[in-house]
BALOBA-1460 file (C-alpha; in Angstrom, 3 decimals):
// residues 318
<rec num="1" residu="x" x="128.916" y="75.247" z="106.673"/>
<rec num="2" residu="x" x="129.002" y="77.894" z="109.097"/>
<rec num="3" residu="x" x="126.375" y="81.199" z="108.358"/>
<rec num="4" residu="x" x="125.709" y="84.088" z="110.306"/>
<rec num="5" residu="x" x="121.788" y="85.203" z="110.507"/>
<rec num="6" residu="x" x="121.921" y="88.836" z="109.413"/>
<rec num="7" residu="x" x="117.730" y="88.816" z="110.515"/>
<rec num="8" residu="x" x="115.037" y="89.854" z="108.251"/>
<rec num="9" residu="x" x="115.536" y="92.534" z="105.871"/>
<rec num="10" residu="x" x="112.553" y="93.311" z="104.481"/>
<rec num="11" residu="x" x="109.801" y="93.597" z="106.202"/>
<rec num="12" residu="x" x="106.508" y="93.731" z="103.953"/>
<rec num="13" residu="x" x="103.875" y="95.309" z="106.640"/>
<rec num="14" residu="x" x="106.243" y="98.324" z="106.309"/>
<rec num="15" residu="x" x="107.653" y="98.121" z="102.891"/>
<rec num="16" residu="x" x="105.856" y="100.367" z="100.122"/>
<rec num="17" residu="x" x="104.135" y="97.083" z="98.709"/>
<rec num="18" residu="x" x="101.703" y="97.033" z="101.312"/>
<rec num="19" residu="x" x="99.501" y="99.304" z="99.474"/>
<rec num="20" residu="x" x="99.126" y="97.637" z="96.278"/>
<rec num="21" residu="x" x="99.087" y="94.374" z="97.653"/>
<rec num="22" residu="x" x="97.649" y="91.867" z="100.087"/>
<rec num="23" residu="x" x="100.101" y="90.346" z="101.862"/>
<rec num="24" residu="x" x="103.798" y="88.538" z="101.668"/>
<rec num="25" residu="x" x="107.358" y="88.513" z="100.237"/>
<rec num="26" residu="x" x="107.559" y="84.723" z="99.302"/>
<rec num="27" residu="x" x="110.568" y="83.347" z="97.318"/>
<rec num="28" residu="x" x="113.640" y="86.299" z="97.143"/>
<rec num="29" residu="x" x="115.973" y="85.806" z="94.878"/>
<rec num="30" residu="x" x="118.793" y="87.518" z="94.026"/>
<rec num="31" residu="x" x="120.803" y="89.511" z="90.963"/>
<rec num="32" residu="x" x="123.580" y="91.180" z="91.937"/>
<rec num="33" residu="x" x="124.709" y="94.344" z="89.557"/>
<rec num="34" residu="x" x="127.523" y="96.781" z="89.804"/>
<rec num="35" residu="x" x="126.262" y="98.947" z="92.218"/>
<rec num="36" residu="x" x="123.091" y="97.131" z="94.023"/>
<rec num="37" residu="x" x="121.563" y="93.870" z="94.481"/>
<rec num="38" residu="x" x="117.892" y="93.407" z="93.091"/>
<rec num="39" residu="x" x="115.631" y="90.594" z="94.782"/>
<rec num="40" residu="x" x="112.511" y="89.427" z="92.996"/>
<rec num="41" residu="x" x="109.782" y="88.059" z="95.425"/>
<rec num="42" residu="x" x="105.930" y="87.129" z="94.810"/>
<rec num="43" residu="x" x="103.336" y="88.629" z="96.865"/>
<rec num="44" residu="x" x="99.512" y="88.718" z="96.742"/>
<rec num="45" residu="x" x="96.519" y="90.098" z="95.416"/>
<rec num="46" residu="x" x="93.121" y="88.879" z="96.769"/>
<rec num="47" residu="x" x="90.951" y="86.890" z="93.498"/>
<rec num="48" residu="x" x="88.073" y="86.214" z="95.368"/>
<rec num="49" residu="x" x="86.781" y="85.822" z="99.022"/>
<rec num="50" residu="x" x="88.779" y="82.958" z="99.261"/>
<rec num="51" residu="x" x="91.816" y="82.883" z="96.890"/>
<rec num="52" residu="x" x="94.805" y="84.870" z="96.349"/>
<rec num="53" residu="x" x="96.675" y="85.532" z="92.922"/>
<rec num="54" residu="x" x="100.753" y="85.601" z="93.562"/>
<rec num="55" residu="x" x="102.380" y="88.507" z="91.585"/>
<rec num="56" residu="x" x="106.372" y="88.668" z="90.548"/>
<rec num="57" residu="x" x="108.136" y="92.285" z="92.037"/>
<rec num="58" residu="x" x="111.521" y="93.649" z="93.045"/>
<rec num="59" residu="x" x="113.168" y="95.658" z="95.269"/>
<rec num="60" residu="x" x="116.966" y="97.117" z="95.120"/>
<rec num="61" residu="x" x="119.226" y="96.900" z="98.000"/>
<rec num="62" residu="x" x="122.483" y="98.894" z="98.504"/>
<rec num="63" residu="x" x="125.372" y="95.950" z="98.636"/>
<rec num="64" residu="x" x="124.509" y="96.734" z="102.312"/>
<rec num="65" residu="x" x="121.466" y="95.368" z="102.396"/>
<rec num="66" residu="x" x="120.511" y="99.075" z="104.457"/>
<rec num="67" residu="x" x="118.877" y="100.926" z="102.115"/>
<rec num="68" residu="x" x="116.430" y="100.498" z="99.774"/>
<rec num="69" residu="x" x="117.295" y="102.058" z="96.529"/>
<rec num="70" residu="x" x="114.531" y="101.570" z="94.044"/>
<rec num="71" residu="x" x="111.388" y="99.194" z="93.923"/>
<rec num="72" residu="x" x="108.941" y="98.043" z="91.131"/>
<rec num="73" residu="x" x="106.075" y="100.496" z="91.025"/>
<rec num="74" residu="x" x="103.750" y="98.286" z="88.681"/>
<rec num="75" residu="x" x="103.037" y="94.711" z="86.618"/>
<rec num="76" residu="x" x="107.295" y="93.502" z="85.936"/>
<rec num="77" residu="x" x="104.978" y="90.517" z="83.979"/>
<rec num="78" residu="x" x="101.888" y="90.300" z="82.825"/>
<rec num="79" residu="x" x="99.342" y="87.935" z="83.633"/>
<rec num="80" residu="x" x="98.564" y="84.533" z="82.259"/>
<rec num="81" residu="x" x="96.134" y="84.925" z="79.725"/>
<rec num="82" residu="x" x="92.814" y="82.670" z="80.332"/>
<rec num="83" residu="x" x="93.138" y="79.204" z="80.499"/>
<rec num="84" residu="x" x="96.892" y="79.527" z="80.442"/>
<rec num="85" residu="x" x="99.214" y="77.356" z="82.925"/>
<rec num="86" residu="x" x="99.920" y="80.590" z="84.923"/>
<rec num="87" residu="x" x="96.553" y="82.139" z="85.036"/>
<rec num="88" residu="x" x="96.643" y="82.127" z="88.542"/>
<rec num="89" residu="x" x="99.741" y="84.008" z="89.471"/>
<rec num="90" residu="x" x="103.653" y="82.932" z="89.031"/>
<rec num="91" residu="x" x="105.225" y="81.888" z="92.275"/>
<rec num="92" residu="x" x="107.838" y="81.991" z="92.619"/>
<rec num="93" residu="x" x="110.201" y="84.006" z="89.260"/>
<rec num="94" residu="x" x="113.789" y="82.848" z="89.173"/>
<rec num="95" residu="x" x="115.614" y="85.214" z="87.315"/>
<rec num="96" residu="x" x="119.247" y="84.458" z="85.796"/>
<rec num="97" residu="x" x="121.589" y="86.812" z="84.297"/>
<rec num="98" residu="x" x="124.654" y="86.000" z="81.745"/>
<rec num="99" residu="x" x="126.117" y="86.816" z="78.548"/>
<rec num="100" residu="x" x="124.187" y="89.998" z="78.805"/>
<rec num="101" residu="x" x="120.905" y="88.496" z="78.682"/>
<rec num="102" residu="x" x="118.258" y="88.127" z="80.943"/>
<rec num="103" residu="x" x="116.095" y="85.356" z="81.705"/>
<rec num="104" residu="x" x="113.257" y="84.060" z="84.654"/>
<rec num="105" residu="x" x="111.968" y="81.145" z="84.918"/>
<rec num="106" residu="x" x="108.812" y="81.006" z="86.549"/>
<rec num="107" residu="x" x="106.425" y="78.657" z="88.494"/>
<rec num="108" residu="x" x="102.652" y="79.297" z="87.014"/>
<rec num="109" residu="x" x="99.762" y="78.115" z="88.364"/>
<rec num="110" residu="x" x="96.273" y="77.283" z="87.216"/>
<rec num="111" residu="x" x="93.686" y="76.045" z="89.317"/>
<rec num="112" residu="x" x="91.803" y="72.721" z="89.421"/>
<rec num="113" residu="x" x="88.603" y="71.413" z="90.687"/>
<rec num="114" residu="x" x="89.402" y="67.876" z="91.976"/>
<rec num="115" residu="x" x="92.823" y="69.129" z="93.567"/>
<rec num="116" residu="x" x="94.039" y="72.489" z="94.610"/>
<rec num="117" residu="x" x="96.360" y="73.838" z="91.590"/>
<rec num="118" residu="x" x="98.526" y="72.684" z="88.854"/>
<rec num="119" residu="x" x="101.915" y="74.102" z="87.849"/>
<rec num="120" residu="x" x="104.698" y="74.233" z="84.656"/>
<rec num="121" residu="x" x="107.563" y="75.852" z="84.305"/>
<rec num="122" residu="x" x="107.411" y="79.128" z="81.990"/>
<rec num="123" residu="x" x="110.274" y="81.244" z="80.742"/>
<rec num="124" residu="x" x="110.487" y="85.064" z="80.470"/>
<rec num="125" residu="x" x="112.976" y="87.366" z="78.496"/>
<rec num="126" residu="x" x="113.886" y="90.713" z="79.908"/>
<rec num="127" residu="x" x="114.846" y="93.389" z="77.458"/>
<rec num="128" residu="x" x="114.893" y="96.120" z="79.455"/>
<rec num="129" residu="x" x="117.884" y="94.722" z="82.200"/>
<rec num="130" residu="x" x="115.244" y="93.127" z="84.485"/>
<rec num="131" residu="x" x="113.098" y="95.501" z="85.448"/>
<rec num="132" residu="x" x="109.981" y="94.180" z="82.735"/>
<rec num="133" residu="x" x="109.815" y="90.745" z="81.191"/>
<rec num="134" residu="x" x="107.836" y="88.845" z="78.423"/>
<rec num="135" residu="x" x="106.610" y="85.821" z="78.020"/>
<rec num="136" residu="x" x="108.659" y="83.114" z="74.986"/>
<rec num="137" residu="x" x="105.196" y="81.963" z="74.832"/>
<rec num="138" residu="x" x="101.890" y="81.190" z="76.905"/>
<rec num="139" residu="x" x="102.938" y="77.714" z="77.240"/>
<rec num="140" residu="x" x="105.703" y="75.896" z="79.381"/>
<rec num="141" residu="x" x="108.984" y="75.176" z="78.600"/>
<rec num="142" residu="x" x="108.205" y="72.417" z="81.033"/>
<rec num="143" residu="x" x="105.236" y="70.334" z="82.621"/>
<rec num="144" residu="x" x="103.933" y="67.204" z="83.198"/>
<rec num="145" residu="x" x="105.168" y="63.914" z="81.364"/>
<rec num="146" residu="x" x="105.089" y="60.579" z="81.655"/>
<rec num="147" residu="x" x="107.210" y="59.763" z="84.829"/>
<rec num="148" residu="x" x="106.669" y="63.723" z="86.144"/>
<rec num="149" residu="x" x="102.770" y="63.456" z="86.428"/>
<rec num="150" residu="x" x="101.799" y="66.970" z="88.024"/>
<rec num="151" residu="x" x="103.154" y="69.947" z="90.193"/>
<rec num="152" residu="x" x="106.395" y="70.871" z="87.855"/>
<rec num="153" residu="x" x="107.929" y="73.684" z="88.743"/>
<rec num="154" residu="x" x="110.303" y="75.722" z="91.217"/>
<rec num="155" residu="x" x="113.175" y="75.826" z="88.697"/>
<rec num="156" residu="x" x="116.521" y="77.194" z="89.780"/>
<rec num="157" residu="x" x="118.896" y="77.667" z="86.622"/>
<rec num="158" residu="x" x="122.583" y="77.985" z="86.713"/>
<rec num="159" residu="x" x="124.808" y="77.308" z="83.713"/>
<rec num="160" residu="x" x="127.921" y="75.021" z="85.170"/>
<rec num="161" residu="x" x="130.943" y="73.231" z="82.455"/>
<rec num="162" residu="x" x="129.184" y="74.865" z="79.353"/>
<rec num="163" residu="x" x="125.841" y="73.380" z="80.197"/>
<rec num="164" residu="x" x="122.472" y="74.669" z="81.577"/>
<rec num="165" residu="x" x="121.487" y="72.619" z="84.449"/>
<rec num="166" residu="x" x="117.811" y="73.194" z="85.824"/>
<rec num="167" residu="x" x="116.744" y="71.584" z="89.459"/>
<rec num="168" residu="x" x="112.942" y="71.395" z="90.124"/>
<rec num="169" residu="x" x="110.632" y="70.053" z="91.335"/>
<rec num="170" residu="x" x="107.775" y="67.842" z="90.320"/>
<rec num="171" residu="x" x="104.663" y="65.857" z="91.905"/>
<rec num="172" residu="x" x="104.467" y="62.329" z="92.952"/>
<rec num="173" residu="x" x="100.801" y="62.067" z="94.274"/>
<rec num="174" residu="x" x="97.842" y="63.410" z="95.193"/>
<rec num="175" residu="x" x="96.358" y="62.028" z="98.961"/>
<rec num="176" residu="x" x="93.488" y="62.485" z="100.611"/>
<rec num="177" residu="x" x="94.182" y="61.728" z="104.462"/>
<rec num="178" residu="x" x="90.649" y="61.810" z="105.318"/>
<rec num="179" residu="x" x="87.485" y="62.400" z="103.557"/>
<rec num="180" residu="x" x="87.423" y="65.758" z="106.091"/>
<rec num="181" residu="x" x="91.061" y="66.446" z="104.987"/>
<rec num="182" residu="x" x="92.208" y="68.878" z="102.070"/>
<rec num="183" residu="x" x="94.045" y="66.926" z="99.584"/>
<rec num="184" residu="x" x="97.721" y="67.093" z="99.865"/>
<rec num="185" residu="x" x="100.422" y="66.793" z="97.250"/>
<rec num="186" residu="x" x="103.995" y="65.006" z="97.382"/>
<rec num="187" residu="x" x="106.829" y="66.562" z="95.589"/>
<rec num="188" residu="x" x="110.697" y="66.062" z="95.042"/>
<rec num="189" residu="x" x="114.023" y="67.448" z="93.492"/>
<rec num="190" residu="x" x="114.783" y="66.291" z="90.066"/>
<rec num="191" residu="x" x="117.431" y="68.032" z="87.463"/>
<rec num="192" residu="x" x="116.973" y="68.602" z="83.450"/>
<rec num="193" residu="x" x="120.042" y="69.883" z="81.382"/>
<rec num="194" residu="x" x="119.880" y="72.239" z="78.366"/>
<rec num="195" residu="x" x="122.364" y="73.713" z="75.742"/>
<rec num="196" residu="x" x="120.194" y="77.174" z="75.328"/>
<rec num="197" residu="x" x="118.134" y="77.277" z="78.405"/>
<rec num="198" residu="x" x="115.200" y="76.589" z="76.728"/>
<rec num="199" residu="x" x="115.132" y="73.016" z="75.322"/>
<rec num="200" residu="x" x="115.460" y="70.649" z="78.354"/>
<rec num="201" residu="x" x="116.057" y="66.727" z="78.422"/>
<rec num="202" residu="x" x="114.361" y="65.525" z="81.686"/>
<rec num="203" residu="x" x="116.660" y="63.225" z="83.644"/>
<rec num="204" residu="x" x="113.502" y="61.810" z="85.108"/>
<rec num="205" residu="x" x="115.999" y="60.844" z="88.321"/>
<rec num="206" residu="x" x="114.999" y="62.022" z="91.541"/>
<rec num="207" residu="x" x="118.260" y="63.061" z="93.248"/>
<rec num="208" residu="x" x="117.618" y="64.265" z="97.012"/>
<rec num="209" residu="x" x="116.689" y="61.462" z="99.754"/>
<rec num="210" residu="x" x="113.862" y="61.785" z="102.292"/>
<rec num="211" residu="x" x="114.917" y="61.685" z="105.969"/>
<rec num="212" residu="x" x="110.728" y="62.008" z="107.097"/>
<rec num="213" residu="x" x="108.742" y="59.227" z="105.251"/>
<rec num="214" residu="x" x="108.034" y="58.628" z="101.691"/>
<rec num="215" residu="x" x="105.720" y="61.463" z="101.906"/>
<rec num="216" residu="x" x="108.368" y="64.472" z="102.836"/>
<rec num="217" residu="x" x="107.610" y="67.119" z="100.559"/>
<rec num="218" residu="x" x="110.803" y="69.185" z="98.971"/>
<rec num="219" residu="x" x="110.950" y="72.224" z="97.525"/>
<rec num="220" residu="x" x="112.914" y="75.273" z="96.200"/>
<rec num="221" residu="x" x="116.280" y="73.753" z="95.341"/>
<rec num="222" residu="x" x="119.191" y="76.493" z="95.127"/>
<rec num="223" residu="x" x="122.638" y="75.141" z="94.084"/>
<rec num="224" residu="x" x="126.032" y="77.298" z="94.062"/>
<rec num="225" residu="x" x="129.739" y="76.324" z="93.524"/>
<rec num="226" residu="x" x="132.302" y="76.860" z="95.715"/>
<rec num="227" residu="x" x="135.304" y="75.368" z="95.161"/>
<rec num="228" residu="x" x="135.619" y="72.446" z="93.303"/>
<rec num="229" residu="x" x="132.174" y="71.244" z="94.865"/>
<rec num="230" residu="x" x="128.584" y="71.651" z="94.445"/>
<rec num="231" residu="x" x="126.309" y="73.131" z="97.388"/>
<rec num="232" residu="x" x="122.519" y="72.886" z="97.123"/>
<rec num="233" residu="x" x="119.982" y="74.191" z="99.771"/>
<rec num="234" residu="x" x="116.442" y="73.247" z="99.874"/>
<rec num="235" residu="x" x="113.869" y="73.050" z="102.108"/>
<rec num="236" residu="x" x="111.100" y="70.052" z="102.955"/>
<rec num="237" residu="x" x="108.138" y="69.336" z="105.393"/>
<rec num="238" residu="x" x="105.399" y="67.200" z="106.706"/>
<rec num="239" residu="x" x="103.074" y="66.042" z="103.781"/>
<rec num="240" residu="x" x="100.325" y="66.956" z="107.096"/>
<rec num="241" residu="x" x="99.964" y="69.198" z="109.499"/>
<rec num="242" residu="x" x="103.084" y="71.782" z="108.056"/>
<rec num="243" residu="x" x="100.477" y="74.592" z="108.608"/>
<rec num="244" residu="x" x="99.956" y="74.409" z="112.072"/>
<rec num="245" residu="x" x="101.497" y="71.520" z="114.230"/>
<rec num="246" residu="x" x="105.157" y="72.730" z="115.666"/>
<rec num="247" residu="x" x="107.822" y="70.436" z="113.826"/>
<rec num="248" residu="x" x="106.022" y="69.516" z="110.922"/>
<rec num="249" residu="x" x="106.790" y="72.991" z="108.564"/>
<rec num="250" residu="x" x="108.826" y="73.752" z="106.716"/>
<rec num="251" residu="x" x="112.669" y="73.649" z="107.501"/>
<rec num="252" residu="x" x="115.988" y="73.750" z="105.358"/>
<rec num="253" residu="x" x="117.732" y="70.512" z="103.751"/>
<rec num="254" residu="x" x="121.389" y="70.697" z="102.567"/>
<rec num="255" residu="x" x="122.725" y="68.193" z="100.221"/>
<rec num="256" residu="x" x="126.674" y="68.409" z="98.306"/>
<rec num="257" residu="x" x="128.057" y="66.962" z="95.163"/>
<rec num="258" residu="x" x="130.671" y="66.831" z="93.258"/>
<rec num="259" residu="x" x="129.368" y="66.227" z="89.454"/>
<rec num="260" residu="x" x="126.057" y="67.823" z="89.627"/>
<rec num="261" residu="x" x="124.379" y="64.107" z="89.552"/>
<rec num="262" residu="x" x="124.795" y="62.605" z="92.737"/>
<rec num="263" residu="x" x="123.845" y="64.394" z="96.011"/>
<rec num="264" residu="x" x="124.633" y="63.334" z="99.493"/>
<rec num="265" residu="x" x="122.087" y="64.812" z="101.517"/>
<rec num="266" residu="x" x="123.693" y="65.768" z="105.289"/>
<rec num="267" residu="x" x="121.159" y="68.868" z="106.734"/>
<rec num="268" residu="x" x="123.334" y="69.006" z="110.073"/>
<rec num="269" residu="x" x="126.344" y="70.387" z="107.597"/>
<rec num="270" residu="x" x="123.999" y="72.493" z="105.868"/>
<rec num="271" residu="x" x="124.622" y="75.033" z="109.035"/>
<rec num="272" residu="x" x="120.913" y="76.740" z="109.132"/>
<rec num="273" residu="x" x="118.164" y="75.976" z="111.710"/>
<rec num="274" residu="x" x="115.242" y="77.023" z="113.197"/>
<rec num="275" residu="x" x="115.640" y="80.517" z="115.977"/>
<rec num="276" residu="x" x="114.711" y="79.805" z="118.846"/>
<rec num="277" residu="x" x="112.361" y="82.792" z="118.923"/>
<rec num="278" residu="x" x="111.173" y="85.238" z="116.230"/>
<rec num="279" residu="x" x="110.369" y="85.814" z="112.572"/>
<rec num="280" residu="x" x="112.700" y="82.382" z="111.685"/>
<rec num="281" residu="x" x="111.312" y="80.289" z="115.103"/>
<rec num="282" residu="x" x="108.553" y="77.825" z="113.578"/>
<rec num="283" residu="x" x="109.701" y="77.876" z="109.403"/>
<rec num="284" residu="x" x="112.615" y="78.555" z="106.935"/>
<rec num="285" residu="x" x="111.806" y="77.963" z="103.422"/>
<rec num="286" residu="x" x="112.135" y="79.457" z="99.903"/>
<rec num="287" residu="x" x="116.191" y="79.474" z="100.123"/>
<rec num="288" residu="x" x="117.830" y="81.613" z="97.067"/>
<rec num="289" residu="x" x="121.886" y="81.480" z="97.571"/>
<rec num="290" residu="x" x="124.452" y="83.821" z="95.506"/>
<rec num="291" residu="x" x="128.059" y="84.887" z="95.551"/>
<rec num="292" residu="x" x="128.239" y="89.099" z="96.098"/>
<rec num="293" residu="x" x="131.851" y="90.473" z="96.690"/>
<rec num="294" residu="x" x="133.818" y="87.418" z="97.205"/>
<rec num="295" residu="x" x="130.816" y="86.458" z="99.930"/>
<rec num="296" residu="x" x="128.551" y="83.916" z="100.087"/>
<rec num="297" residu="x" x="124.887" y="84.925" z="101.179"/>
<rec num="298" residu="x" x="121.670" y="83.033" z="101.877"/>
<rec num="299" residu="x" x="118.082" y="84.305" z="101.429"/>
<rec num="300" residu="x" x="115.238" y="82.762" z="102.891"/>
<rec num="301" residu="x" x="111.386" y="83.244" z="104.239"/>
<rec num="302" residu="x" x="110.443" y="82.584" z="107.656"/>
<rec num="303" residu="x" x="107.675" y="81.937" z="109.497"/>
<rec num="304" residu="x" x="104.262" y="81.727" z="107.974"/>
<rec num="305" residu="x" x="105.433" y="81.110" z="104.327"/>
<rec num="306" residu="x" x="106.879" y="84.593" z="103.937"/>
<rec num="307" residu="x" x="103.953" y="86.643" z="104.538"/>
<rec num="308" residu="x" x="106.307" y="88.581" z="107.920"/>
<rec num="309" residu="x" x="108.811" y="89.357" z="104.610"/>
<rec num="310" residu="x" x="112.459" y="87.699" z="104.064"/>
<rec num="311" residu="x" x="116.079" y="87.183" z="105.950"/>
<rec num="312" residu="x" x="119.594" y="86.847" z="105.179"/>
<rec num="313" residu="x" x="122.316" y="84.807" z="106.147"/>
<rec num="314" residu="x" x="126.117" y="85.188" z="105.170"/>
<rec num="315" residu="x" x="128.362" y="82.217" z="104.845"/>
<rec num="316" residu="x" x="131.423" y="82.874" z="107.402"/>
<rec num="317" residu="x" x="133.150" y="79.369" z="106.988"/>
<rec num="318" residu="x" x="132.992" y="75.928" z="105.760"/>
């Protein structure tokens, strides 16, 4: 796969966002309509002195991506109610748009005392063509279970042969390095299928190899066809040290197949590396890929988990 870096297009320490909000532009992904694309993001609201609450907005692009044509101005989804799985903010919304409906599925997250956070997967209808969305109910469509213990979420949805197929992620383990380390989580990519988008049977099949160690953590699977072949991006890190040590962030996987069930995982095809300076230099993560005018485009963060904003890539060959 051969992309061409377009450089970041959104920039949140001048974007109108920066006075409602804290602080990053985590997650974009895309919904192309007739005359602009829309990308949902999460960004930040401080909670306390020490913890942030992620909140779900948008921003329309020209086909362009020059000019900004619109922006959400307020709440597109309300709040987790107390106690709720996404008390705690939804990071990151994937929205999906077909048969003239209009779903998300989001990450929620509640917090814990003996570990960080926990997460499910919620759903979200939009009657109002994606600009407002509410909640199926306060509950998950999907969370822990037997052989997925914790951390489910990050669900990219795409309907492929008449079927709903969601890749996620979900938890493995909980570590504690040292007893003056931060407990650290494990997570992989896993698929469910569905004939409504709601009801999911778990596969319970993990289907993305590690190239680190047992402990690679991966994240944010985005799958697109092209051709007769499958095309999933992802990206993976360092269970420790992915917040500050050089190498050890995060950085973008690539894995094909051709039957939506078995992946070979090959990152050197995938085409997309680190810059060797800027916004991109140290981390790419959060991809969202999508098909605009017989193109093929890429979004991603950068450095710092998204807080500079978000890029673009466009596929030129493969």
């Amino acid at each position: 796969m051969k992309w061409k870096k377009l450089g970041l297009i959104f920039d949140f320490e001048t974007s109108p966002f920066k006075e409602r909000f804290v602080s990053h532009a985590q997650s974009p992904q895309a919904v192309v309509f007739e005359d602009f694309v829309r990308i949902y993001f999460t960004t930040r609201i401080k909670d306390t002195p020490t913890s942030f609450i992620s909140i779900p907005q948008y921003i329309d692009f020209d086909k362009n991506f020059k000019n900004i044509l619109n922006y959400s101005k307020g709440e597109i989804v309300k709040r987790g109610s107390l106690g709720c799985f996404d008390e705690h903010g939804i990071f990151p919304i994937s929205p999906f748009k077909f048969d003239n409906k209009f779903y998300a599925y989001t990450n929620g997250w509640s917090r814990r005392i003996s570990v960080d956070v926990e997460s499910a997967i919620g759903f979200l209808i939009s009657y109002d063509n994606g600009k407002t969305f509410s909640r199926l109910s306060d509950g998950p469509i999907l969370s822990a279970s037997l052989h997925e213990p914790f951390l489910v979420g990050d669900a990219f949805v795409r309907k492929f042969n008449d079927k709903f197929y969601m890749f996620y992620i979900f938890g493995q383990k909980w570590c504690n390095p040292t007893k003056e380390h931060a407990s650290e989580r494990v997570y992989k990519i896993t698929y469910a299928t569905s004939s409504d988008g709601i009801n999911w049977i778990k596969t319970n099949k993990r289907i993305i190899p590690d190239i680190i160690d047992k402990n690679e953590c991966q994240a944010l699977p985005t799958v697109i066809k092209i051709g007769s072949r499958y095309h999933m991006y992802f990206c993976y890190r360092d269970m420790i040290g992915f917040r500050a040590e050089k190498g050890k962030g995060y950085k973008l996987g690539y894995a094909y197949s051709d039957d939506l069930i078995n992946w070979i995982r090959d990152d050197q095809l995938g085409g997309l590396t680190l810059s060797e300076a800027g916004w991109d230099s140290e981390m790419m993560c959060y991809p969202n890929i999508f098909e605009m005018n017989g193109k093929i485009y890429l979004l991603y963060n950068g450095n710092n988990f998204g807080k500079n904003g978000f890029g673009l890539a466009v596929l030129e060959a493969d």
